[in-house]
N, C-alpha and C positions, 0 to 999 in steps of 0.2 A: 610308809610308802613301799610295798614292796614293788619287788621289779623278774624284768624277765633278762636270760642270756642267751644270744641265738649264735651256735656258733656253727661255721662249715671249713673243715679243713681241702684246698683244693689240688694241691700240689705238691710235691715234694721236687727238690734235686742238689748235684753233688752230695748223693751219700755217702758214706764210707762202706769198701766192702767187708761183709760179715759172715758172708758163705765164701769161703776159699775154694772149694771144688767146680764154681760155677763164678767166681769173680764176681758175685749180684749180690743182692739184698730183699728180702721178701719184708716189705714194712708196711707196717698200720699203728697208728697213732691214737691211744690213750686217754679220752679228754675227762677231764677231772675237775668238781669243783666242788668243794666241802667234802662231803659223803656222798656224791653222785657221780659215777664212772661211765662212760659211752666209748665205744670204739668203733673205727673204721674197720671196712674188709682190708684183707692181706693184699696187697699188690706183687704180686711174685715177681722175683728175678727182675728187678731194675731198678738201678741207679739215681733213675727221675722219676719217681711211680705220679701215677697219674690217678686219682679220685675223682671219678666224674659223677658222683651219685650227689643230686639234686637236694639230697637232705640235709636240716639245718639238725642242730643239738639244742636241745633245748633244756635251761636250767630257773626254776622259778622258786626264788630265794628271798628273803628281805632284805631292807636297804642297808643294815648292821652291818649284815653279814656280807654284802654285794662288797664293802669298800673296806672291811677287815682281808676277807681272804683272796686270795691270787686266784687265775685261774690257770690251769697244768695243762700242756700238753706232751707226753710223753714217747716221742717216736722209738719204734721198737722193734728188732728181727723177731719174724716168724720160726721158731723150731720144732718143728713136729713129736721129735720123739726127747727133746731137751726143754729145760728151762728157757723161755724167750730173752734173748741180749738184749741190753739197753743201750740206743746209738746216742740217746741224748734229750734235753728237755726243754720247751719254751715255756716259762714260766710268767704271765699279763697280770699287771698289777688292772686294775677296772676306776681306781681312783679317776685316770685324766677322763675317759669316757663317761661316769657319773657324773660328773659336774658342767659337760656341755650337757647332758640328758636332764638335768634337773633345770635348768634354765630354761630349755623349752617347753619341761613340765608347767613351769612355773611363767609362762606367757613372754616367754624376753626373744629378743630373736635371737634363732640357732645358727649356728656355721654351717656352712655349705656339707651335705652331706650328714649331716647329724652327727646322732654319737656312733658313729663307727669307726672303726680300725680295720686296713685290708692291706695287707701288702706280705712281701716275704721279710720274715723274721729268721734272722742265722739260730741253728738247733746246739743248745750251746750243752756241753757235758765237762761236772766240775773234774775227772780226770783227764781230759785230753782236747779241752778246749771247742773249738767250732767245729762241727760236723755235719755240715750241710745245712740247705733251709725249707722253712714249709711257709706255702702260702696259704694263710685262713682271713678267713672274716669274722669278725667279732660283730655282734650288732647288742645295746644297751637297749632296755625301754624299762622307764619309771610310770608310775601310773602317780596320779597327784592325791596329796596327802595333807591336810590342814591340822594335823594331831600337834598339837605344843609339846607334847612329852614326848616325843618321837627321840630317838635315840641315833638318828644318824648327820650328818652333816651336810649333805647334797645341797650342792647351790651356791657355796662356797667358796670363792676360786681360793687357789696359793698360786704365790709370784716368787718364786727365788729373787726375785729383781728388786733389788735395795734401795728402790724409790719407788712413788708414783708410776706405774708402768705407760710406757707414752703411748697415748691414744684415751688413754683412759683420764676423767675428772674424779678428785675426790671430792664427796659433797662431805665428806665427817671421817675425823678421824678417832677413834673409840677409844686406842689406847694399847695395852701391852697382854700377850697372850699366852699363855703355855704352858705345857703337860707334862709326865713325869710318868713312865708304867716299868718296874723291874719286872721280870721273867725269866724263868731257868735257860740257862744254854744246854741246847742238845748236845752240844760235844762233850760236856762231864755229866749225862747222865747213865745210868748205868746200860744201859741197853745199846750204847756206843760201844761197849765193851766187845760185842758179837755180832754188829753190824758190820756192812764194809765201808771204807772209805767213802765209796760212791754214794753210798744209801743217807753215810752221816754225814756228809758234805752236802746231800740236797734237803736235806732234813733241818740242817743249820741256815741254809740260804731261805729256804720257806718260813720258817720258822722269824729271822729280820725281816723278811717282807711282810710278814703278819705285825710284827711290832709297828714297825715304819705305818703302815695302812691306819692300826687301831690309835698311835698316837696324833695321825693327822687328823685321824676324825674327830678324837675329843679337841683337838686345838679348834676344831672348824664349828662346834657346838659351841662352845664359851664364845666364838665369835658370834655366830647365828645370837645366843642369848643379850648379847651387846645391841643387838641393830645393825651389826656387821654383816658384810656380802662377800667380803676378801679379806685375804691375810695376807702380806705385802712382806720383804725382807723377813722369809719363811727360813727357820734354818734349824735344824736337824741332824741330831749327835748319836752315836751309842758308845756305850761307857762297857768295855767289857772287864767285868769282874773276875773271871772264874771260874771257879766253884760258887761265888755267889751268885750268881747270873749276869743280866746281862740288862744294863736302861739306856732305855730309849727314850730323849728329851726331845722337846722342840719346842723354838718360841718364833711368835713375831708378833706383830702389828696388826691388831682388824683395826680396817678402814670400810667405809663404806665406796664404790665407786659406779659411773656410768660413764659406758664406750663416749667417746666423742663422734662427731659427726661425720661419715666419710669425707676422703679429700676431698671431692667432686662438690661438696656444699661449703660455699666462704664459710670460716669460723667465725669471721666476726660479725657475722649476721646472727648469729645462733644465741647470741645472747648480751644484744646490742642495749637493748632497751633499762634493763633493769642492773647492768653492771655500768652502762653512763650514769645512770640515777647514782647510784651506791657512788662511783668514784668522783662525780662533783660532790655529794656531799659529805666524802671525805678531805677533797681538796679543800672544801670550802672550812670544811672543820679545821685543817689545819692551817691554813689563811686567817681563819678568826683567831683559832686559840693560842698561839705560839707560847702561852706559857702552861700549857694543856699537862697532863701527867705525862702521855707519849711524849712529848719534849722534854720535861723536865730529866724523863728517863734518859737517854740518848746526850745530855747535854749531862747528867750527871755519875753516868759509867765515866770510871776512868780514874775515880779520887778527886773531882773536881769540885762536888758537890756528895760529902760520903754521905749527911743526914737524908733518912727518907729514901734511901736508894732501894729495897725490897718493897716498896710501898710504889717505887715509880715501877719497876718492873711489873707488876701484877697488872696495874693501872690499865700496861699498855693491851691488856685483852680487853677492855671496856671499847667497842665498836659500835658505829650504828650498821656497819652493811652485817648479814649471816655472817655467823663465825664458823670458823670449823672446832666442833668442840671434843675433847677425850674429857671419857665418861666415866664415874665411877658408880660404884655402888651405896646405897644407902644407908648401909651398913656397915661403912668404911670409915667411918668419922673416929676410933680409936685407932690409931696409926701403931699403938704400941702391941696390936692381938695381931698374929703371924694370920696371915690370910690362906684359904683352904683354894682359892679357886686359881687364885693371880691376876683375876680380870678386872676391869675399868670400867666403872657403867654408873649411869643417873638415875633417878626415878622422877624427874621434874623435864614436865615438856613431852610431849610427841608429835614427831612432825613424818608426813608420809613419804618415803621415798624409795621408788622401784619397785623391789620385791615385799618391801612391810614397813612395819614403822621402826622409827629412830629416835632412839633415847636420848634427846639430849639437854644438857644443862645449863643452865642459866649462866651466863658468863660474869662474874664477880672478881671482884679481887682476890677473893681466898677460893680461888677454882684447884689453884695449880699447888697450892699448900695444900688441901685437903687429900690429894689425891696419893693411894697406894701405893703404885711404884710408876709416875711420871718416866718412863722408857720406851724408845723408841727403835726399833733395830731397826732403820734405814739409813743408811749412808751416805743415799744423796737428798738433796731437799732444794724447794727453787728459792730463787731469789728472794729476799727478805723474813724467812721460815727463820733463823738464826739470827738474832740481834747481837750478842755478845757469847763469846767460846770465853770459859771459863778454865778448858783445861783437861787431861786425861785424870780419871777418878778409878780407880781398884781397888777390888778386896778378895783377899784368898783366903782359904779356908785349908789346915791338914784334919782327915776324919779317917776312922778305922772304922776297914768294910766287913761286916759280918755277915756270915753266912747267912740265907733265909731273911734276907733286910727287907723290909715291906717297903712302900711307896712312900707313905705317911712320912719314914722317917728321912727318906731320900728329899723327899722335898720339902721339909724343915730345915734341909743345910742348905737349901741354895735362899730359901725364903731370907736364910741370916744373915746372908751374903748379898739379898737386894735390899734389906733396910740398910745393911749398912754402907752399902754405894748409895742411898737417898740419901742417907744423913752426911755425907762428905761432899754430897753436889751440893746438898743446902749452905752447908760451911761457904763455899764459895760463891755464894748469895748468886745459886743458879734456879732455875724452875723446872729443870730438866735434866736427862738422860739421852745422848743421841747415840749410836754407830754402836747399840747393847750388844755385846755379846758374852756367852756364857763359855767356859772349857771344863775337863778335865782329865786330870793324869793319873793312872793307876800303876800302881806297883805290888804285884801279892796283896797286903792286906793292908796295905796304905794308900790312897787318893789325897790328890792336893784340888780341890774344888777353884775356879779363878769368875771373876765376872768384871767387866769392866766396860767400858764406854766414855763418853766426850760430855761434860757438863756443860750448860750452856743454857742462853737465856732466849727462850722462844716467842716467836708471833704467831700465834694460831689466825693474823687477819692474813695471812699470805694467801695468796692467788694461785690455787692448782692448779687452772684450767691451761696452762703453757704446755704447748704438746712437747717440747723439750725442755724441763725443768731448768735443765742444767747451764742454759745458755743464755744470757743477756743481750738479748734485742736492741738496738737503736733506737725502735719506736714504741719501746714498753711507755705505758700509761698509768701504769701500778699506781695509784695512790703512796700507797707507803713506800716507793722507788722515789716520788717527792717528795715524802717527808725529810726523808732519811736527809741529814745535812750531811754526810759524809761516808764513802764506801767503806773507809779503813773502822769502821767502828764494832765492827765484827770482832774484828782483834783488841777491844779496849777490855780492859778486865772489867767484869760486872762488881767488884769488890773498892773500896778507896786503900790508897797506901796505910798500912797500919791495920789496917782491919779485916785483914785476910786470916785463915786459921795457921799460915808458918810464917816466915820471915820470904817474902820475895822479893827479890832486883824488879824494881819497875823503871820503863825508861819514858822518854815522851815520845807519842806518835809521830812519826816520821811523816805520815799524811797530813794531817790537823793540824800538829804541832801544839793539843792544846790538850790530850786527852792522855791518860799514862796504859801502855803497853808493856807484856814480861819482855824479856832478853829472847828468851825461842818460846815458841808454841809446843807444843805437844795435841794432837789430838786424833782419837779413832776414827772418826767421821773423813768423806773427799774433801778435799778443799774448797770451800762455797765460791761460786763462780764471780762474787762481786770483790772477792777479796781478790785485791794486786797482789801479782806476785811477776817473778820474773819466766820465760818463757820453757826454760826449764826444767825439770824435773829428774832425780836420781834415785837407784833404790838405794839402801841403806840400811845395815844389819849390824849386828853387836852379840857378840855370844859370853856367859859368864860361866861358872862352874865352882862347885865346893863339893870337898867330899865329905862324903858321911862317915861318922865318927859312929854309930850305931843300928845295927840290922837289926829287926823283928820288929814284932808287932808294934808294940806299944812303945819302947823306947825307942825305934825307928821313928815313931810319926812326931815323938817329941823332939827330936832332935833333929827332925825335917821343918819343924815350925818355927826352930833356934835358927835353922839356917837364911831362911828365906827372905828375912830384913835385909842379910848382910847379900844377900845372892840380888835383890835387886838393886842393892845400893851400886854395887857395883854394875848390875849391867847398864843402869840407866847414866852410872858417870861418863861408862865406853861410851855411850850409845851421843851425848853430849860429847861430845871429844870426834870420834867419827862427824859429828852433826859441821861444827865447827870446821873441820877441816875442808871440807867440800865447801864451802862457804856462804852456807844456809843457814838459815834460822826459824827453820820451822819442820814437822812433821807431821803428816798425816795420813790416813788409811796405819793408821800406828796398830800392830800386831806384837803380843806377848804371850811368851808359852811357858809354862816348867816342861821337864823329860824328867823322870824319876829310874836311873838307874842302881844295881845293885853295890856299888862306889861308890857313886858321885851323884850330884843332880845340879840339871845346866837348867839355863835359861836364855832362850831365845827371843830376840828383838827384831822387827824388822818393820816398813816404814817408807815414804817418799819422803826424798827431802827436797822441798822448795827454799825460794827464797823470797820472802815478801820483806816489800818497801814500808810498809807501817812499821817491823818493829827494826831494832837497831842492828848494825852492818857486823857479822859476828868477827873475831878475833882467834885466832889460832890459839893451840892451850901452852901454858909454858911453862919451859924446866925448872922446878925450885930446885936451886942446887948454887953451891958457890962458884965466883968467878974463874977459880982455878981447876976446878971441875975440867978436862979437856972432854971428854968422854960426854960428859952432860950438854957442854957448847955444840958441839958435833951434832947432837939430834935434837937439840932448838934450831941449827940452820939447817937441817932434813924439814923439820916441821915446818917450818917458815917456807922454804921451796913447794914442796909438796902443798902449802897452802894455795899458794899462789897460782902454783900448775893448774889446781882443780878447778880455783877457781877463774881462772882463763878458760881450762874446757869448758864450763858448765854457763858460762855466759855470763859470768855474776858480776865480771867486773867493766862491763858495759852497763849506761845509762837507760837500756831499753826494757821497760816493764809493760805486762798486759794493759791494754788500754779498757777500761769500762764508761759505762754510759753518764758517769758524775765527773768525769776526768780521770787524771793521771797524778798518781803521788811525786809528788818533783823527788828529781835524785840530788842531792848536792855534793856537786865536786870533793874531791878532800876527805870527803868523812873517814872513808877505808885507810887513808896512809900512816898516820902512827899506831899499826896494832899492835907492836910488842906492847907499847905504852900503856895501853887502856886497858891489858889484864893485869895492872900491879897489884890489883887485891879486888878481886875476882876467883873466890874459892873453886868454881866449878872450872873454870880454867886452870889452874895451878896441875903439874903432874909433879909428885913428888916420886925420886929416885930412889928408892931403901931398900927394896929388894931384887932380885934378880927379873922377877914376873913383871916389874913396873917397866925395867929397862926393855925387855923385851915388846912392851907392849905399845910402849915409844915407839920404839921402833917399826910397831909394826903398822903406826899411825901414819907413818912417811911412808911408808909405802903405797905407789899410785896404781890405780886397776882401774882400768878402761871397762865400765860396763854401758849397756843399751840404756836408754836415756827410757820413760814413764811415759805413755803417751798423757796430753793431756789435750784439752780441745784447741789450744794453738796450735796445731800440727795436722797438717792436711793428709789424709789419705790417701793412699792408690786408689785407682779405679777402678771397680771390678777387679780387686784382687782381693782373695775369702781371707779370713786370718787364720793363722796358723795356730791351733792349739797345741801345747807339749805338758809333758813330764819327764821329770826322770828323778833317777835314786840313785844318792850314792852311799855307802858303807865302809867304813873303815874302820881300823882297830883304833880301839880306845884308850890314849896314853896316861902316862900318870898325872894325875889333878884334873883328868879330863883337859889334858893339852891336844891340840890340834882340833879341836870345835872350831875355832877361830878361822884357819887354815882353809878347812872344809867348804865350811860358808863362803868366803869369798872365794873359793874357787869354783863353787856351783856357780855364782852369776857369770862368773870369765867362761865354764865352759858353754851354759849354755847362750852366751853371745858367740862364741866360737863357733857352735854348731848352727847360729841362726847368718854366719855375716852370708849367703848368697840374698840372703832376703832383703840386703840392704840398699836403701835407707828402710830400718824400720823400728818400731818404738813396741817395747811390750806395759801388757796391761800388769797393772802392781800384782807383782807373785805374790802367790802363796808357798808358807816353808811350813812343813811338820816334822818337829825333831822328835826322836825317839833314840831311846837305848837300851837294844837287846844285849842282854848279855854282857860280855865284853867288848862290843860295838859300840857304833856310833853311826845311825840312819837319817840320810837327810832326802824328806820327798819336795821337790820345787814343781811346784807346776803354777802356768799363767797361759796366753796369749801374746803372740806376736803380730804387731799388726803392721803390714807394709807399708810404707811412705811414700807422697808423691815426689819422684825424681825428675827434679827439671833435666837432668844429663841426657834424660831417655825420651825425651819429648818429640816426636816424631812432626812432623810438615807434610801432609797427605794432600793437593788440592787446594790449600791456602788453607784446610784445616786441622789443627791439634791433634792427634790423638796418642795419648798416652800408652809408653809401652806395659803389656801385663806382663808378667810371669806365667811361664808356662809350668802345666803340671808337673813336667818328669823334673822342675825345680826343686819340689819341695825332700829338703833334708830331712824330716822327722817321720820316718817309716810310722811310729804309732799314730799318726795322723790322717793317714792313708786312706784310702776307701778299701774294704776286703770282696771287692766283687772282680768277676770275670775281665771286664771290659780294663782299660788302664786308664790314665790318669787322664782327667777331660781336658781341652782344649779352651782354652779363655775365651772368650766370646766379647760383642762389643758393651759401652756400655749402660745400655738401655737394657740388655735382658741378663747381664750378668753371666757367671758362670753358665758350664752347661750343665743340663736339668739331669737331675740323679745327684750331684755332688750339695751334702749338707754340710752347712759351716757351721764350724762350733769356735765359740765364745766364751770367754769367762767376765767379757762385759756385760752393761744390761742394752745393748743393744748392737748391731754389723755396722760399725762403721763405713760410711758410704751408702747407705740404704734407708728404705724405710720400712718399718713393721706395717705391713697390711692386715695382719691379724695376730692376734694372741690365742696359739689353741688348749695347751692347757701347761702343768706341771706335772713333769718327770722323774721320779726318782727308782735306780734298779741300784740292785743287790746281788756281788757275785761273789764265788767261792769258787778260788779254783788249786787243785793239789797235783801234784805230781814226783814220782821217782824216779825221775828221769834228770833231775837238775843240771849235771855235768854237760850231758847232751845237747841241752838245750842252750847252751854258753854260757852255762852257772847263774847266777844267782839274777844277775842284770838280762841276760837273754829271756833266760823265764819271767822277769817283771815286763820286758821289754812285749813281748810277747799275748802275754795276758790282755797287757792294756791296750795293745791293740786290736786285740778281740774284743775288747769292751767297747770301745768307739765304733766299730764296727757293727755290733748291735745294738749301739744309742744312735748310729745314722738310720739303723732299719726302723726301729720303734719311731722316730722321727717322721720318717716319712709315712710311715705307716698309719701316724695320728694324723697327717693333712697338712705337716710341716715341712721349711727346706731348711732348716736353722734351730742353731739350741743355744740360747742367751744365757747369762747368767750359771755355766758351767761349773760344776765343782767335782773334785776326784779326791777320795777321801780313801787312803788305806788302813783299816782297823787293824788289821791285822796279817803279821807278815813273820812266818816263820821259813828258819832255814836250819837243817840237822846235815853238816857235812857229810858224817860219818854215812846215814842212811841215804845218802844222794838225793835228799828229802827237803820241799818246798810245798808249802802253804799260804794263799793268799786270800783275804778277804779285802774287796773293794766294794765302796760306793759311790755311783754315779749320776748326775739328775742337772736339772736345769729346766729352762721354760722354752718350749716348745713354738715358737711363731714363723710365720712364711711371712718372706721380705720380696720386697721388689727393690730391682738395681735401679 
């Protein structure tokens, strides 16, 4: 399919001066795309040059190459009798514009305006940051193409957004997807050597944006070859090596999907007839059958009934309404030959839908055994997608990176790392993989590979077509909403006592009273909306550390593989012990990292902790030490107070839990009051005193920190107030044994609740932590979302009616949050039209609370590189991060607006790479930034 680019640059303004003897700028603009260069006439002497010439640029390329390479625009002084300066560069990925252009190649309907991009873009330069902007217009046009061997992906969407994106139905979901491409880094190649800074800095940034492009597009083929139209919880890494280069991974989800109906047409008209048919004769099915396999299953999680338990689980994909099926290949039936592709596909069936046909497979009992890697990277799922949580499943890997390492070999270590997360979900008699994700840590010539996710036993009969997954209706009709005889069975282990692969505490369901549930949950996945829990939510983190007893290559990565049993044992005791103390028992959106420094290597834990009513009411952990111990007595009544404190704050020692559509788990009185009692032998409770580190660590158990509570959906929003995105970094030296990790961590959450209290009441969305350790450092990046709460205190009486006070602009505390345009910070508006227009809200949820998605425009991902020798000047180390990143938000609001969007969901800020040389006043940063693009109405 090849295609055309039509580009016209029409404005410039705020340039930087570059002729000092006239204070002007004589500039024309560069445009570039592969091996074709065009330029504008010079605009002499001004500051806002003005391009009025009617001509488009034109570039006619194939579709490969359309969605591999960027397109450059280069603004640039005029010098007559000198080399021309460079002020700076706009570098358009063509990705988000290909993929509305291929949908209307391919007969779907288009968004308003097609695939164009028009607006000012800031002119960004990797030495000195923003320098003014240019307004162009990009125009796409694809010409339509029926080739099967076609070599590009158009047509394809990607969703950063870790469910079903709402507006959208899935009719199929295909399964699990992803690529793998190494490539040299221009920074160690030789020709870096007599380059300059500027030349290798943009040379490095082109150069990821080529990676980033070339691996979306193979991920978007494997889905295309599936039956797939989208790739759903899109997620997207690079690994830098070196000297060995540089990979670029990504996985997720092809699903098949179609938009839903605008609001303006009932929904339940749209597909009244033939989903009544299907749910009487499910109801009616399960009115007849009540000793069906689907009940036997549901009646036999738990250890109640262990015989036949993998035999009822499979059962319950035997439906009569469409299933939604993941597909595999036909060629997939030896489960023990490493797979070359990764993907999930059938060769039985084809059924027509939308854009082509869909692979899909006969639904049997051995669907979900048969299949390659059963993995799902989305996080959230609706209502009855999840039968039974099985539990957090992991597997790491230490490998030594060799120079010139091919692909082949790079993705035969992750391939040994997904059989062997299938073969430990199987253990726990799961069918599945959910909340997949992939990491890894490099250090010089050693990488620690990680992969992990939520095992768990799935319904492919669930019902996507809920424009909000995540929310349980009152008037849901679900068939399997009736089946279900109980909400809490989510939480029932899919395994019986005894026949699980270790030794686990199982307790009896708090809800049922009839089924057995673990002591705490563990799981990577959100918390499914039908599970009780109480109203609350905490973040919750744990940091461990060992040092390394050996540097280099090979001895290094061996005694990095010795350490890593005992590095998690311990972090996940802490991480249980913190769990307890706030007075939860359970975890989810669960996050685990390694950091591989030239000492030591830590390992970071982080996490919400709720508290559900299914499993049992947790216990503080207690001092094994004897009674004349005074020192040991002392910090069991710390731990004992500080239990109680937290769990006063957090709500947990009131009767009041989420209510859902099956009822409410009763609380019974009493159960919480003898908890010294009930850990006398309870190994994961017990702290034993033997060395100084243990006392220390008691201690630091008692101590209470007030952080921002998790939003979850109990929790009402402001109105028309945008949420607040942040980051920030902190750094500090690295003590002996890797002490003070600990310290750090919790005082990231304290500060930044300190820098958010004017926004209160407000709830943030579960952060994200990347620990890293440079050097003798210790780097910790936090960034999330704050979202404002509704304040009855501020409730205003206008007329007899309501209205809610906003927050004004000149409120907001986080400078990098900012808008970087001329005008100042907008004025809140009522709310029916929301903010005022120019100001985009960025999210790191998949959706603006308070709002609704009017449209989805596409997926964004940029890539910046920014250096400077100026560090001191700029307020060291923090001013220049502080600073960058807000020149990045800044031209992720303009590329924003500039696609047709007021909003970017599903936000993510990712530093690869973050160097500092005191001595040389010397700072280097590489960031990445992206999310999904949609305009919201208030």
């Amino acid at each position: 399919m090849p295609g055309k680019i039509k580009v016209k640059v029409l404005a410039g303004r705020n340039l930087p001066v570059m002729d000092r003897a006239s204070d002007t700028t004589d500039a024309f603009v560069e445009i570039k795309f592969g091996g074709i260069t065009h330029k504008t006439d010079v605009c002499r002497k001004s500051l806002n040059p003005q391009w009025n010439s009617t001509e488009w640029y034109r570039f006619e390329v194939d579709e490969s190459e359309l969605q591999d390479e960027p397109l450059q625009l280069r603004l640039m002084d005029h010098d007559t009798y000198s080399a021309n300066d460079a002020i700076g560069k706009v570098v358009i990925s063509l990705a988000p514009l290909l993929a509305r252009e291929a949908n209307n190649a391919n007969g779907a309907a288009g968004l308003p305006g097609g695939a164009v991009m028009s607006g000012w873009i800031p002119v960004f330069d990797t030495m000195h940051g923003i320098r003014g902007e240019l307004n162009v217009i990009v125009k796409v046009e694809l010409f339509s193409d029926f080739n099967k061997y076609k070599t590009s992906s158009c047509g394809v969407q990607f969703f950063h957004c870790p469910m079903i994106p709402p507006g959208y139905n899935a009719t199929a979901i295909h399964g699990f997807v992803e690529e793998l491409i190494v490539n040299d880094d221009p920074e160690y190649q030789w020709i870096d050597k007599i380059r300059t800074p500027r030349a290798s800095n943009e040379a490095r940034q082109v150069a990821f944006i080529n990676l980033s492009n070339q691996v979306q597009r193979l991920v978007g083929l494997k889905a295309a070859e599936l039956g797939a139209n989208a790739v759903v919880g899109y997620q997207q890494d690079f690994d830098l090596e070196g000297e060995a280069g540089v990979v670029a991974r990504a996985i997720g989800t092809a699903v098949s999907i179609t938009p839903l109906p605008t609001p303006s047409v009932p929904l339940n008209i749209t597909c009244t007839q033939q989903s009544d048919r299907e749910r009487d004769r499910e109801r009616d099915k399960c009115d007849k059958d009540k000793g069906s396999p689907r009940h036997a299953r549901h009646e036999s999680y738990g250890g109640r009934e262990p015989v036949g338990s993998v035999t009822g689980q499979n059962a319950s994909l035997n439906s009569s309404s469409t299933p939604l099926g993941i597909h595999r290949r036909s060629s997939d039936s030896d489960l023990s030959v490493t797979p070359k592709g990764g993907s999930l596909n059938a060769s039985v069936g084809i059924i027509g839908s939308g854009g082509g046909a869909i692979l899909r497979p006969s639904m049997n009992s051995n669907n979900l055994e048969m299949l390659e890697y059963p993995f799902l990277t989305m996080t959230e799922y609706p209502p009855g997608f999840i039968v039974h949580i099985g539990g957090t499943v992991c597997a790491r890997s230490v490998k030594l990176v060799d120079a010139g390492g091919e692909s082949a070999a790079r993705a035969a270590w992750w391939a040994e790392l997904r059989t062997e997360l299938r073969a430990h979900a199987r253990a726990l008699r799961c069918t599945a993989v959910l909340a997949y994700s992939e990491r890894a840590s490099v250090r010089e010539d050693v990488c620690v590979l990680s992969a992990s996710g939520t095992a768990a036993v799935i319904n492919l009969d669930c019902d996507f077509t809920l424009e909000e997954p995540t929310v349980v209706t009152t008037g849901s009709k679900n068939a399997l909403d009736e089946c279900e005889i109980e909400p809490c069975s989510i939480a029932h282990v899919p395994y019986s006592p005894g026949a699980g692969p270790y030794r686990a505490e199982l307790s009896m369901c708090g809800g049922c009273r009839r089924a057995r549930v673990p002591t705490v949950l563990l799981a990577t996945c959100a918390k499914p909306s039908r599970l009780i829990s109480y109203a609350k939510a905490v973040t919750i983190t744990a940091v461990a550390a060992r040092c390394r007893r050996a540097v280099g290559a090979e001895a290094g990565a061996r005694d990095l593989s010795d350490q890593l049993p005992f590095l998690e044992y311990e972090l996940h005791k802490l991480l249980l012990a913190k769990l307890r103390m706030q007075g939860a028992n359970a975890i989810f959106a669960l996050q685990t990292q390694i950091a591989i420094g030239e000492r030591c290597v830590m390992a970071l834990a982080s996490g919400t902790a709720v508290r559900l009513g299914a499993l049992p009411p947790p216990v503080p952990p207690r001092i094994k030490a004897s009674e004349k111990d005074k020192n040991a007595i002392e910090i069991q009544k710390s731990l004992w107070e500080a239990f109680t404190a937290n769990k006063s704050a957090n709500g947990y020692d009131m009767g009041s839990q989420e209510y859902s559509t099956n009822g409410v788990l009763p609380e019974i009185e009493g159960e919480e009051a003898p908890v010294l009692d009930l850990c006398a032998d309870k190994d994961a409770c017990v702290l034993e005193l033997d060395e100084a580190e243990d006392v220390e660590t008691a201690k630091a158990l008692a101590i209470r920190r007030n952080h921002m509570q998790v939003f979850t959906n109990m929790l009402r929003p402001a109105l028309a107030a945008p949420p607040h995105a942040f980051m920030q970094v902190w750094r500090a030296r690295l003590g002996s044994q890797g002490s003070g990790a600990e310290r750090l961590v919790a005082s990231a959450l304290t500060g930044a609740a300190y820098k958010l209290r004017r926004l209160q009441p407000a709830a943030l969305a579960a952060p994200s932590f990347h620990l890293e350790l440079p050097e003798d450092e210790i780097q910790l990046v936090v960034s999330g979302t704050a979202i404002p709460l509704h304040d009855p205190s501020k409730v205003e009486h206008t007329n007899g009616v309501e209205k809610e006070g906003v927050l004004e602009g000149d409120d907001d505390i986080f400078a990098l949050d900012e808008e970087q345009q001329a005008k100042p910070s907008p004025e809140a508006e009522d709310k029916n039209s929301g903010p005022a227009a120019g100001l985009v809200s960025l999210t790191t949820l998949s959706t603006v609370e308070g709002t609704k998605v009017a449209r989805r425009v596409c997926s964004l991902r940029l890539l910046f590189v920014r250096e400077t020798t100026a560090v001191r000047e700029l307020g060291g180390l923090s001013g220049f991060l502080h600073t960058f990143t807000c020149e990045v938000l800044a031209i992720v609001r303009a590329y924003t607006t500039a696609l047709g969007g007021n909003a970017l969901t599903s936000l993510y800020l990712a530093h690869l790479l973050l160097h500092h040389n005191g001595h040389k006043n010397q700072g280097q940063c590489l960031l990445s930034v992206g999310g999904d693009v949609v305009h919201i109405t208030y």
